[in-house]
N, CA, C and O atoms as a GROMACS GRO file, in nm:
protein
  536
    1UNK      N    1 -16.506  24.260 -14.635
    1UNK     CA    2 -16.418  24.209 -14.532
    1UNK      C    3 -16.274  24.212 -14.584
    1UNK      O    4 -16.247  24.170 -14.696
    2UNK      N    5 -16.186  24.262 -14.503
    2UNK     CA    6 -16.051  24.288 -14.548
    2UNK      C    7 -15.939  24.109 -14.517
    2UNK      O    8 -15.923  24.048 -14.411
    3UNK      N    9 -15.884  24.076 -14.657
    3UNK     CA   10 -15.801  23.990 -14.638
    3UNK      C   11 -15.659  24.017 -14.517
    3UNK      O   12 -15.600  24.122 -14.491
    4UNK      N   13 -15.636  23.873 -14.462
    4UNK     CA   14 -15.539  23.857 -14.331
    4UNK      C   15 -15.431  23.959 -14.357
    4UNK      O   16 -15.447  24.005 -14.471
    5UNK      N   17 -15.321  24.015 -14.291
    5UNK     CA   18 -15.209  24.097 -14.301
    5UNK      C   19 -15.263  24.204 -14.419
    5UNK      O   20 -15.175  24.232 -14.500
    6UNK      N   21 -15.363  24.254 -14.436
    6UNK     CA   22 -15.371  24.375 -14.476
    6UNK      C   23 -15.522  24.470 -14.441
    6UNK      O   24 -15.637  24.431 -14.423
    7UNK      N   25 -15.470  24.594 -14.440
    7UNK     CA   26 -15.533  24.690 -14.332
    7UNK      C   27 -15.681  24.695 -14.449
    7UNK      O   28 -15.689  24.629 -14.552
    8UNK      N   29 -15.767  24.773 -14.407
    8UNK     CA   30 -15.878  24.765 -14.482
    8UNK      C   31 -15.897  24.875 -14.576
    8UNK      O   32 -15.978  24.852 -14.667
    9UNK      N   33 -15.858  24.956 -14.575
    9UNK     CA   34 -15.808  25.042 -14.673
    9UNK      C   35 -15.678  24.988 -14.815
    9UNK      O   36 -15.600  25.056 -14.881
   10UNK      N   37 -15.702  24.870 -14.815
   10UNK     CA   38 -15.584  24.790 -14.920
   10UNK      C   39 -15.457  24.806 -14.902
   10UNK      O   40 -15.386  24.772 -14.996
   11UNK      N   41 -15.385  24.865 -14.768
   11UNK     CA   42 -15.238  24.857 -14.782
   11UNK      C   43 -15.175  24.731 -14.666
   11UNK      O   44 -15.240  24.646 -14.606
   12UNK      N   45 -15.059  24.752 -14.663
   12UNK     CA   46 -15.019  24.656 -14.556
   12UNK      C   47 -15.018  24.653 -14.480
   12UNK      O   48 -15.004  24.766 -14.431
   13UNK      N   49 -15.026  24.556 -14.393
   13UNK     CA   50 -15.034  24.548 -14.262
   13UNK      C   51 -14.903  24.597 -14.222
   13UNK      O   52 -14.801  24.591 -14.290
   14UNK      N   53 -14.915  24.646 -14.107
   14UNK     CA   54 -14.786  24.717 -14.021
   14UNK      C   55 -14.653  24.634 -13.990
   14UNK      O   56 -14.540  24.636 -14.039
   15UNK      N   57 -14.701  24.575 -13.912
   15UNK     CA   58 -14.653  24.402 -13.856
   15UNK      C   59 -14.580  24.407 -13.990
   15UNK      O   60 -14.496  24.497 -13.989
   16UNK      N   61 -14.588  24.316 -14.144
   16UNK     CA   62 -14.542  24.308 -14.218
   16UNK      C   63 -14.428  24.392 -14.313
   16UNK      O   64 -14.327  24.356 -14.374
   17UNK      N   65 -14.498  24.523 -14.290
   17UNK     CA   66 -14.364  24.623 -14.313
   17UNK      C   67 -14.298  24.646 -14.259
   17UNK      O   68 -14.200  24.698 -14.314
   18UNK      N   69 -14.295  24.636 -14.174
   18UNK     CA   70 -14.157  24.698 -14.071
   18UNK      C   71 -14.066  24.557 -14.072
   18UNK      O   72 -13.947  24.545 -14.041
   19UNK      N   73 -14.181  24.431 -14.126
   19UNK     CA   74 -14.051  24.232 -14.112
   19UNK      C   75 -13.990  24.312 -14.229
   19UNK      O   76 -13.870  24.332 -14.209
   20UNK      N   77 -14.045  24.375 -14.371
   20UNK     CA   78 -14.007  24.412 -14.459
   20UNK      C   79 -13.886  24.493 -14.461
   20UNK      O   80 -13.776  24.446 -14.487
   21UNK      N   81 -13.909  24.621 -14.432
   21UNK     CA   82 -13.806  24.695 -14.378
   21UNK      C   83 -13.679  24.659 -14.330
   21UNK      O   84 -13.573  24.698 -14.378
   22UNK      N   85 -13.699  24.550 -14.194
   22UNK     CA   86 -13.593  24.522 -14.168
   22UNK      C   87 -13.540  24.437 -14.260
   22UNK      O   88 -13.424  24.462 -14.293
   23UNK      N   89 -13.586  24.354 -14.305
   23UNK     CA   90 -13.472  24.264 -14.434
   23UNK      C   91 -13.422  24.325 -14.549
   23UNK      O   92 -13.357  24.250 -14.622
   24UNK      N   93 -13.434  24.432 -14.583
   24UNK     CA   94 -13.403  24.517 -14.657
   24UNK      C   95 -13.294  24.630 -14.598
   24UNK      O   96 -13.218  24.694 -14.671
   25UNK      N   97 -13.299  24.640 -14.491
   25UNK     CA   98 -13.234  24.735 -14.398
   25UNK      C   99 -13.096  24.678 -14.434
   25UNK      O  100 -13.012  24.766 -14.416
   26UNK      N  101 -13.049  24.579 -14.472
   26UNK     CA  102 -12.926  24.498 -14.394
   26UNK      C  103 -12.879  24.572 -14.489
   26UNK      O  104 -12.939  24.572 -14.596
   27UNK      N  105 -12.742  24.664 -14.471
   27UNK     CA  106 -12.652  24.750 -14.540
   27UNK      C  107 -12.525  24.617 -14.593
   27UNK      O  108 -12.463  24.551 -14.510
   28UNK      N  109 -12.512  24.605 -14.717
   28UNK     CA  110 -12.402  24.542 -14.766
   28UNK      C  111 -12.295  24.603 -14.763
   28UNK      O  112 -12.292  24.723 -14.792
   29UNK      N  113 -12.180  24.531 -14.728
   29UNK     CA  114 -12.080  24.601 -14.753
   29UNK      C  115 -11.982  24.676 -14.830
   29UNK      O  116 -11.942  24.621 -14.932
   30UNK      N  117 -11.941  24.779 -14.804
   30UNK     CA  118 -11.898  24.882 -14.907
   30UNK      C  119 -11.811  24.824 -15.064
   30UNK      O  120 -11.704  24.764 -15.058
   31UNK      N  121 -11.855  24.842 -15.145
   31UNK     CA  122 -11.764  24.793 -15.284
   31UNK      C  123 -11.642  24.836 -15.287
   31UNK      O  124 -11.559  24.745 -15.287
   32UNK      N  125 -11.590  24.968 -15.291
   32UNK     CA  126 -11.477  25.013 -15.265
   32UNK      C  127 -11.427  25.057 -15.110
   32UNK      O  128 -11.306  25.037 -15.098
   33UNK      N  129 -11.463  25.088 -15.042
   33UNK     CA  130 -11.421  25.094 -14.901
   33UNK      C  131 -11.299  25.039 -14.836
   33UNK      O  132 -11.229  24.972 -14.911
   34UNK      N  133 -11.270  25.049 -14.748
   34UNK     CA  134 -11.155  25.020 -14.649
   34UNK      C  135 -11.193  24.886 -14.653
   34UNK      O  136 -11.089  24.821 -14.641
   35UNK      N  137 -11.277  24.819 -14.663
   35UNK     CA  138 -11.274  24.670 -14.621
   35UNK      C  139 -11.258  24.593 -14.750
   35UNK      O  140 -11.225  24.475 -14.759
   36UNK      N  141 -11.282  24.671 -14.842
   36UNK     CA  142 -11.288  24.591 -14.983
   36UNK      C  143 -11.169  24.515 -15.042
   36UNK      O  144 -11.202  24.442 -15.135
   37UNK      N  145 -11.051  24.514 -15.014
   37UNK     CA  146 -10.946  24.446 -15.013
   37UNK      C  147 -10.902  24.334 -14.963
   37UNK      O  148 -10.813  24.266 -15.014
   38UNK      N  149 -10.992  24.298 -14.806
   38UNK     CA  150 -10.978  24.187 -14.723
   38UNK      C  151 -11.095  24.109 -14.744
   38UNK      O  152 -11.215  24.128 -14.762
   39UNK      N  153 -10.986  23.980 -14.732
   39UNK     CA  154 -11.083  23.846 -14.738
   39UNK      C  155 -11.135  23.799 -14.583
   39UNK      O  156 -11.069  23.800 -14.479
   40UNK      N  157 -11.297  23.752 -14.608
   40UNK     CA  158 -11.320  23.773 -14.515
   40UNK      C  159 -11.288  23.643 -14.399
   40UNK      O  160 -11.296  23.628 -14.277
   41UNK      N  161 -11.256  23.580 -14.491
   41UNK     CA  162 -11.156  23.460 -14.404
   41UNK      C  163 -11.010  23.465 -14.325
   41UNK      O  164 -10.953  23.368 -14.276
   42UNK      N  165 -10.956  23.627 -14.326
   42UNK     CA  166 -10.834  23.686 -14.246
   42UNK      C  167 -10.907  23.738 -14.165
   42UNK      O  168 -10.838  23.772 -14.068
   43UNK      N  169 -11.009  23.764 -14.151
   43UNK     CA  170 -11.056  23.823 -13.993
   43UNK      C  171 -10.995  23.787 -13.821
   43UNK      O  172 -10.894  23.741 -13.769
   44UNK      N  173 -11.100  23.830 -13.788
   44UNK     CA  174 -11.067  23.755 -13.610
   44UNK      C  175 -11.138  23.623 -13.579
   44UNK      O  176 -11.160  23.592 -13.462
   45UNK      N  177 -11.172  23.547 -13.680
   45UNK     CA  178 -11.253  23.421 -13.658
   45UNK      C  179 -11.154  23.327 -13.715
   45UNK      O  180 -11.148  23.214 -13.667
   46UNK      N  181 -11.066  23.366 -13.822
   46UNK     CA  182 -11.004  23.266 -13.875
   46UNK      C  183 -10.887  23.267 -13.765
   46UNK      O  184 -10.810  23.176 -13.735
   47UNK      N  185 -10.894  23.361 -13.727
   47UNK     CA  186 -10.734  23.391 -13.619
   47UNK      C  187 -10.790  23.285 -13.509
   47UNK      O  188 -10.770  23.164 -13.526
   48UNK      N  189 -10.868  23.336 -13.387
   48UNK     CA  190 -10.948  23.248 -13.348
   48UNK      C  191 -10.956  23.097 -13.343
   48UNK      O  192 -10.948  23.026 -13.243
   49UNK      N  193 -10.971  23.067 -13.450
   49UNK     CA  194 -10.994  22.902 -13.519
   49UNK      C  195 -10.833  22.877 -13.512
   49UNK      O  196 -10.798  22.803 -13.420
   50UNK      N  197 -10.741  22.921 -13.586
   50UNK     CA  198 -10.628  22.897 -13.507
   50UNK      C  199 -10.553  22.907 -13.422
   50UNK      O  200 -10.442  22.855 -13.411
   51UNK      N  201 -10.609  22.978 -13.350
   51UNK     CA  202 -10.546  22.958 -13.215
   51UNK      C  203 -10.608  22.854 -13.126
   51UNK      O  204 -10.542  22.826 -13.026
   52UNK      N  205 -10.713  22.797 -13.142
   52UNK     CA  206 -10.786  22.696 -13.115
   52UNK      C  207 -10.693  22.584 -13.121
   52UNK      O  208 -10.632  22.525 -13.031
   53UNK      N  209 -10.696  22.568 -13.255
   53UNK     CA  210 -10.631  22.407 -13.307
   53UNK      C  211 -10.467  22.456 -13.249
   53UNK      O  212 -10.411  22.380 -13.170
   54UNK      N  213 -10.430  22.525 -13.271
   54UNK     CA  214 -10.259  22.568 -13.216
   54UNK      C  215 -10.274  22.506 -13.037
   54UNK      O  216 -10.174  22.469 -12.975
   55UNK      N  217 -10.395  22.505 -12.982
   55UNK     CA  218 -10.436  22.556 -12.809
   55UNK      C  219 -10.478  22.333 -12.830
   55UNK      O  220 -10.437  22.251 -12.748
   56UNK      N  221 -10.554  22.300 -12.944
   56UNK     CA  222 -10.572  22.162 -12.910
   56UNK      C  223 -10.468  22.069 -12.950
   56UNK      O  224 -10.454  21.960 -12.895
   57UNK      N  225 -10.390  22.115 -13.051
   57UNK     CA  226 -10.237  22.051 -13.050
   57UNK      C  227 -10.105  22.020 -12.974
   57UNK      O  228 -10.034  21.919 -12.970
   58UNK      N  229 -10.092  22.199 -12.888
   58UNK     CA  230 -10.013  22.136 -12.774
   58UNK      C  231 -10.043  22.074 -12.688
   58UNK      O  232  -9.963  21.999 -12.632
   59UNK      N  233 -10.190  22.089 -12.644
   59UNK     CA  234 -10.253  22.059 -12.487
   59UNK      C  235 -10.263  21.858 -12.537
   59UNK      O  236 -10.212  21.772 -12.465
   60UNK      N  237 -10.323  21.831 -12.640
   60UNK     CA  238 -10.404  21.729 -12.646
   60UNK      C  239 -10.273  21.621 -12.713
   60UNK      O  240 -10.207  21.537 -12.651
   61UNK      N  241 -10.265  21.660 -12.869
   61UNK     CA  242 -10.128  21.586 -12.932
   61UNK      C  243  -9.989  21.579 -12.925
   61UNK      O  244  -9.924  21.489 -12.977
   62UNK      N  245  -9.942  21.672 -12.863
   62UNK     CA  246  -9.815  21.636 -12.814
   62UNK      C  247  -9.804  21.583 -12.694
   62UNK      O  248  -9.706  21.509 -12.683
   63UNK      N  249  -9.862  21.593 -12.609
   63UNK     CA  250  -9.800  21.504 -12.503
   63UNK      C  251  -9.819  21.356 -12.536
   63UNK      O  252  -9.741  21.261 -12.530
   64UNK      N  253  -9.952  21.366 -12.576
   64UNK     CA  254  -9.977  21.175 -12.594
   64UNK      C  255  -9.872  21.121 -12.740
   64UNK      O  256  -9.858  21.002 -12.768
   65UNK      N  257  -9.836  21.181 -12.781
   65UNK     CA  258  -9.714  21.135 -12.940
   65UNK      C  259  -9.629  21.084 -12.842
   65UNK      O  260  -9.621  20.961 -12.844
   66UNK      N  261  -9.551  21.152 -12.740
   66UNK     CA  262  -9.444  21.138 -12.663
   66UNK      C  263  -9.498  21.025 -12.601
   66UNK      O  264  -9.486  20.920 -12.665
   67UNK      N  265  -9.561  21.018 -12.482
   67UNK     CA  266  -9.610  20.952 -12.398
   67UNK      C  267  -9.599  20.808 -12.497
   67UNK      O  268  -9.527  20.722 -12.445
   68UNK      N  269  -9.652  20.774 -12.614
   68UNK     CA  270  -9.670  20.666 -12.690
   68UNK      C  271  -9.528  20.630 -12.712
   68UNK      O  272  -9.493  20.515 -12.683
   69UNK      N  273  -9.421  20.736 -12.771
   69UNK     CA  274  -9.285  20.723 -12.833
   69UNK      C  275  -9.233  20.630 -12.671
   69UNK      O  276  -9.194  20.513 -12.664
   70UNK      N  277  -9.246  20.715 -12.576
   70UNK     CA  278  -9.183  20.627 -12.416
   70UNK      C  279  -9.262  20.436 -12.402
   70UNK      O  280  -9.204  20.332 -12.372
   71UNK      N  281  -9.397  20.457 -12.436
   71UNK     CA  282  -9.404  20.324 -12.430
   71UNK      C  283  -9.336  20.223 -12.538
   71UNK      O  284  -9.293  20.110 -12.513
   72UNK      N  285  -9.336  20.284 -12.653
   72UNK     CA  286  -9.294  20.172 -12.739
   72UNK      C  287  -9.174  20.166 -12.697
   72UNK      O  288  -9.149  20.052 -12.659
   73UNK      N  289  -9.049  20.269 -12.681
   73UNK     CA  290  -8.925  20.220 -12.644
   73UNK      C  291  -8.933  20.163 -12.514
   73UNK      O  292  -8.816  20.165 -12.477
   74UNK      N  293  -9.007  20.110 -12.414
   74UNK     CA  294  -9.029  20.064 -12.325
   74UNK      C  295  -9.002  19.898 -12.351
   74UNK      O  296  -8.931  19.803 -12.317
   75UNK      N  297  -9.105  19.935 -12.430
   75UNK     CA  298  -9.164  19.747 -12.464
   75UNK      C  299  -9.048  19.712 -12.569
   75UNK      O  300  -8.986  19.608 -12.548
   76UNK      N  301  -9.010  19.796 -12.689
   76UNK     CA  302  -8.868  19.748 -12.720
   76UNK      C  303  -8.766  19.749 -12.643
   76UNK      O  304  -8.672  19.687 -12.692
   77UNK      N  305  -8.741  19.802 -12.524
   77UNK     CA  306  -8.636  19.755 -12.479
   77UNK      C  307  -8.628  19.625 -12.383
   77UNK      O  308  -8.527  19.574 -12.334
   78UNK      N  309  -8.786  19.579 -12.367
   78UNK     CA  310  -8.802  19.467 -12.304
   78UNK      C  311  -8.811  19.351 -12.359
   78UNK      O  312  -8.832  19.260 -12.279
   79UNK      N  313  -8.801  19.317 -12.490
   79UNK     CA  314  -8.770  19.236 -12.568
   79UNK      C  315  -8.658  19.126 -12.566
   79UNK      O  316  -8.556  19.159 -12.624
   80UNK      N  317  -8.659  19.020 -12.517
   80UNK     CA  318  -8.576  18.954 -12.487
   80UNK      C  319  -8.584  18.788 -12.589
   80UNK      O  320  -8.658  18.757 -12.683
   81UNK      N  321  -8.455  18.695 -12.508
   81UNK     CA  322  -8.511  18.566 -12.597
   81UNK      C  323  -8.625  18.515 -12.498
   81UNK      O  324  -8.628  18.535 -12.377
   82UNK      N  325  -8.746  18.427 -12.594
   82UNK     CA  326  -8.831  18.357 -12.515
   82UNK      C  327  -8.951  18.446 -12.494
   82UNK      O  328  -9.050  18.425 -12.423
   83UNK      N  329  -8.915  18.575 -12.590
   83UNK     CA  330  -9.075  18.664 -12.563
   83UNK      C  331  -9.120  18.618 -12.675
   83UNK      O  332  -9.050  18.583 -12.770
   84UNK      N  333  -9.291  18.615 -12.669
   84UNK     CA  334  -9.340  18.590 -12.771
   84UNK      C  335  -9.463  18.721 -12.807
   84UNK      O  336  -9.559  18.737 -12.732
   85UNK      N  337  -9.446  18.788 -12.905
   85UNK     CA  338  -9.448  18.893 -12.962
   85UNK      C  339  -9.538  18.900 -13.144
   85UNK      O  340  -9.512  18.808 -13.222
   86UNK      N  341  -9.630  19.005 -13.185
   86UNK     CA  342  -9.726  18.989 -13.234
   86UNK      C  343  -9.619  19.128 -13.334
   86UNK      O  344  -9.578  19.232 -13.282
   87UNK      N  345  -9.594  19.084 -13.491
   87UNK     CA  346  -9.555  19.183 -13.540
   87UNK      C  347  -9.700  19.269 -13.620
   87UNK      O  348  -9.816  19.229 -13.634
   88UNK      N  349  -9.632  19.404 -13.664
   88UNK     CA  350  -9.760  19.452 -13.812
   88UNK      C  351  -9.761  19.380 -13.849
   88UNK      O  352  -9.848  19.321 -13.785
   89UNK      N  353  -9.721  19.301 -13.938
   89UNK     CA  354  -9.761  19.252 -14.070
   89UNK      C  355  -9.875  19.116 -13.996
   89UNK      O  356  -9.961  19.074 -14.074
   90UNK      N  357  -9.871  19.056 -13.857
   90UNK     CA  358  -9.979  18.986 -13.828
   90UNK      C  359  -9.928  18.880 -13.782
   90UNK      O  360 -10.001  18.784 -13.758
   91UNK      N  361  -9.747  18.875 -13.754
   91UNK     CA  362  -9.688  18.724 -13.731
   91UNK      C  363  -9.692  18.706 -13.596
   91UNK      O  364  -9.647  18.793 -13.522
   92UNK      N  365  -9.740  18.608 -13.556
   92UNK     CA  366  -9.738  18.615 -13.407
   92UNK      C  367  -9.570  18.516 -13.398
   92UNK      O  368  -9.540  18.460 -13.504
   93UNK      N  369  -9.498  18.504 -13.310
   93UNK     CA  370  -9.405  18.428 -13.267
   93UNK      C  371  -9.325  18.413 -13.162
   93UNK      O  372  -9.393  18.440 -13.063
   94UNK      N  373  -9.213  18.383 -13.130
   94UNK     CA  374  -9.140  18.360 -12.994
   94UNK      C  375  -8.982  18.470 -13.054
   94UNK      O  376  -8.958  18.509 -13.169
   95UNK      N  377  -8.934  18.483 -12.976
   95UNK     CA  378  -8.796  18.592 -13.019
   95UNK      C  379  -8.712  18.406 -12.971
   95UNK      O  380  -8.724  18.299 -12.912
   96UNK      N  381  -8.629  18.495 -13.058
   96UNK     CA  382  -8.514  18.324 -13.073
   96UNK      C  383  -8.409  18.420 -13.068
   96UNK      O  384  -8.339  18.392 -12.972
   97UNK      N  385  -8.362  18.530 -13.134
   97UNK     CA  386  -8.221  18.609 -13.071
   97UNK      C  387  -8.214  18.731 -13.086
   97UNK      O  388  -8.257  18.739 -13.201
   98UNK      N  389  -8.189  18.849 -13.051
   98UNK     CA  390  -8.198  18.997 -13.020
   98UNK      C  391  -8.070  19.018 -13.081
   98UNK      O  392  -7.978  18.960 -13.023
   99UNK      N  393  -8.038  19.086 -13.184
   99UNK     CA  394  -7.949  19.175 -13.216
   99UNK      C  395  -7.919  19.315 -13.175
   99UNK      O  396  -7.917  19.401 -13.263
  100UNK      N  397  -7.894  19.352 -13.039
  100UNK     CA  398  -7.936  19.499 -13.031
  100UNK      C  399  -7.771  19.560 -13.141
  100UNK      O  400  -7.776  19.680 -13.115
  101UNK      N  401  -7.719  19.553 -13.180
  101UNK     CA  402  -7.644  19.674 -13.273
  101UNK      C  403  -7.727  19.683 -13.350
  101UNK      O  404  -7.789  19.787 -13.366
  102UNK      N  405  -7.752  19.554 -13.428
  102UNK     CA  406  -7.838  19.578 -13.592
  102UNK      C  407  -7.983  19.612 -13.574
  102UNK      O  408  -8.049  19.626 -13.676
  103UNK      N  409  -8.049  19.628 -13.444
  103UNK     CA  410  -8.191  19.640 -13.424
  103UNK      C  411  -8.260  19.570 -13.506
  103UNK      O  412  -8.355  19.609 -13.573
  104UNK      N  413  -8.186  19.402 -13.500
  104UNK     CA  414  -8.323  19.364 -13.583
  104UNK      C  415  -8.324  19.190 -13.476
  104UNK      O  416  -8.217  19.154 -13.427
  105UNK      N  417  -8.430  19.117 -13.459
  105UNK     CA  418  -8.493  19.035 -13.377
  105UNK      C  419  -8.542  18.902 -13.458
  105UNK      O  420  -8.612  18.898 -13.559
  106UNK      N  421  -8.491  18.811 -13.394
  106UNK     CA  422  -8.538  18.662 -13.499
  106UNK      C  423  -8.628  18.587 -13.431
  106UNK      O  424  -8.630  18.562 -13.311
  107UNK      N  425  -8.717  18.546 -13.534
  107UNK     CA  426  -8.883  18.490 -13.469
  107UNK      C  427  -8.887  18.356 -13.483
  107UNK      O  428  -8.821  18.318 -13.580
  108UNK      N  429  -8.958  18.242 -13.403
  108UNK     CA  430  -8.969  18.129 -13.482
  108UNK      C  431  -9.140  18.123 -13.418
  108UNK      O  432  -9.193  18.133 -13.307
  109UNK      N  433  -9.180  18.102 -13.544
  109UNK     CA  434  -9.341  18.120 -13.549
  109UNK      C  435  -9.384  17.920 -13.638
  109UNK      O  436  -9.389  17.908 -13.760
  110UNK      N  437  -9.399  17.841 -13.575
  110UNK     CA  438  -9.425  17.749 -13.625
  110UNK      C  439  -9.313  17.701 -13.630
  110UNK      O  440  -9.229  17.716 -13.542
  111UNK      N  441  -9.293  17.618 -13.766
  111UNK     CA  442  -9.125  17.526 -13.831
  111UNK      C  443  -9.039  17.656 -13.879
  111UNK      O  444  -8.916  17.653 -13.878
  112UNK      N  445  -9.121  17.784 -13.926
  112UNK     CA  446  -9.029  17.908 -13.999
  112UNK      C  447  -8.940  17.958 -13.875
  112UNK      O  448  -8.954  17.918 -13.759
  113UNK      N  449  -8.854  18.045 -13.915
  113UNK     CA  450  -8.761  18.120 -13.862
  113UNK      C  451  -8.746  18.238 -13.942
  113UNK      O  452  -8.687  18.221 -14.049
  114UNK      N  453  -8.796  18.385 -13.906
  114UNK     CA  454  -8.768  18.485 -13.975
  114UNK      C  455  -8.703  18.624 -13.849
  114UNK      O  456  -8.700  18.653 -13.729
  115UNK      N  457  -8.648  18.683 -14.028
  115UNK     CA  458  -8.543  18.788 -13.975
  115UNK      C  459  -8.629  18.911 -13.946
  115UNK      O  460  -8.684  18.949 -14.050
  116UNK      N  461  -8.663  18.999 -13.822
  116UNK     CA  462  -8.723  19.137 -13.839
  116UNK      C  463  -8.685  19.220 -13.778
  116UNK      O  464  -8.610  19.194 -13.684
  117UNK      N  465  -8.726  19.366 -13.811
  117UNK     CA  466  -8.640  19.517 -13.745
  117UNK      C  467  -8.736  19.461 -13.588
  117UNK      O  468  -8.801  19.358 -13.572
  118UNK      N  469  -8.710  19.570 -13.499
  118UNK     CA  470  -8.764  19.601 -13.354
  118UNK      C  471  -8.912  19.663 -13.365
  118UNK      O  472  -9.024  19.638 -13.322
  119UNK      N  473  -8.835  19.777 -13.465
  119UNK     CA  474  -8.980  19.833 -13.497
  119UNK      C  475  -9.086  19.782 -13.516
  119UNK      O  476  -9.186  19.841 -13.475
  120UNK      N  477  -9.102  19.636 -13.596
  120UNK     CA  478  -9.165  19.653 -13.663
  120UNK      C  479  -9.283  19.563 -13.574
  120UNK      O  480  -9.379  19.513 -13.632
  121UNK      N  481  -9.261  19.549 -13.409
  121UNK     CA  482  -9.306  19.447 -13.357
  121UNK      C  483  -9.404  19.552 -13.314
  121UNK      O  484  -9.386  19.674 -13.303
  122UNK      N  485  -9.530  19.467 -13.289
  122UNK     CA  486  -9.649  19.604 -13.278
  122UNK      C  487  -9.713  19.546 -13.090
  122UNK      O  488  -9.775  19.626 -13.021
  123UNK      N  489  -9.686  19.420 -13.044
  123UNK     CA  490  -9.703  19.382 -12.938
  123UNK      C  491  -9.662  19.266 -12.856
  123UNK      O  492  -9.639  19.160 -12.914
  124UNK      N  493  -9.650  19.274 -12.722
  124UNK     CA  494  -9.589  19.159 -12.649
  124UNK      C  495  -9.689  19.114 -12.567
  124UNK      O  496  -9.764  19.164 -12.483
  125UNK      N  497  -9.660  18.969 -12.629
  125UNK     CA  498  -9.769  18.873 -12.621
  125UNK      C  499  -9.719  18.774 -12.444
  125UNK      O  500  -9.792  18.703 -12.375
  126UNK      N  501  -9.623  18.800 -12.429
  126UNK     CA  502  -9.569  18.753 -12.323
  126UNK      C  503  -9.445  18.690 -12.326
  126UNK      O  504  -9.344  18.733 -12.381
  127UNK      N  505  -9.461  18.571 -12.256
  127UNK     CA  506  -9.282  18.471 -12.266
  127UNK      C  507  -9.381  18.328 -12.256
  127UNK      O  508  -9.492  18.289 -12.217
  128UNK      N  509  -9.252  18.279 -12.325
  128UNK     CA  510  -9.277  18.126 -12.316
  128UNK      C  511  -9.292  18.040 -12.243
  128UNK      O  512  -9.375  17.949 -12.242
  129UNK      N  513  -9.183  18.073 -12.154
  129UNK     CA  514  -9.180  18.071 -12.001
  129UNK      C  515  -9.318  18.044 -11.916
  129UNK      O  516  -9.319  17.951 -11.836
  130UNK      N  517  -9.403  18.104 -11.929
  130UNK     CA  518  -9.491  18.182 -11.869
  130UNK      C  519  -9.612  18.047 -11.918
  130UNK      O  520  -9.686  17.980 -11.845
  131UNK      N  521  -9.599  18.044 -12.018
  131UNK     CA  522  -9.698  17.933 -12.099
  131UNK      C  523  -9.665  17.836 -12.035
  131UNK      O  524  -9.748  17.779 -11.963
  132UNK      N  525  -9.519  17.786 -12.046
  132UNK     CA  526  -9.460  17.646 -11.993
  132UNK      C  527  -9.537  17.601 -11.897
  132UNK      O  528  -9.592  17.491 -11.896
  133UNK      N  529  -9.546  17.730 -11.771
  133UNK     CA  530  -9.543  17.670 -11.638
  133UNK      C  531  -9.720  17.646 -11.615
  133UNK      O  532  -9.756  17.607 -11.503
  134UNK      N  533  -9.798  17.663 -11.696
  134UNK     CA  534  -9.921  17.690 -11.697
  134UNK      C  535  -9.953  17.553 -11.694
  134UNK      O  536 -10.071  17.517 -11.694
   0.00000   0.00000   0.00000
């Protein structure tokens, strides 16, 4: 009785030579040849791939950078006395006086009183005002 994938006469099965064949078939590319100089990461895939990210940068990140740059100067320019406002660093407080030459804004957060840029206010928490009447 002849073992699986081979013919009975002891050679190979057909089926199997020709899977053979073809994996062997695959021609490598030339050592010296016209292509042998280029990397194969300058092709039309790497081009491709950037034009991609070039195609998801204007469409996707620039408008929203801007769009963000308009809100924050929004909300800094709405900054007044009696807003109470949440800086980075984590201070929550009330605006006590607006310097607009020096762009910088004075907080009183508790008994303290501190000095800070505009920038550096990350949200507006509302007005005092607003609490009062509550």
């Amino acid at each position: 009785m002849a073992s699986p994938g081979r013919e009975p006469g002891g050679g190979v099965n057909k089926r199997v030579r020709m899977m053979i064949e073809v994996l062997f078939a695959q021609d490598p590319a030339p050592a010296g040849g016209a292509g042998a100089g280029q990397s194969p990461f300058l092709g039309p895939q790497m081009f491709f791939l950037l034009a991609i990210f070039a195609l998801f940068y204007v469409v996707v990140l620039l408008p929203a950078g801007r769009r963000q740059k308009k809100e924050q100067a929004a909300m800094l320019a709405a900054i007044k006395r009696g807003t109470k406002v949440v800086t980075t660093s984590g201070i929550i407080g009330t605006v006590v006086s607006v310097k607009e030459t020096e762009d910088e804004i004075t907080l009183r957060s508790d008994e303290s009183k501190l000095k800070v840029l505009k920038s550096s206010v990350l949200k507006v928490l509302g007005s005092d005002e607003a609490e009062a009447g509550k």
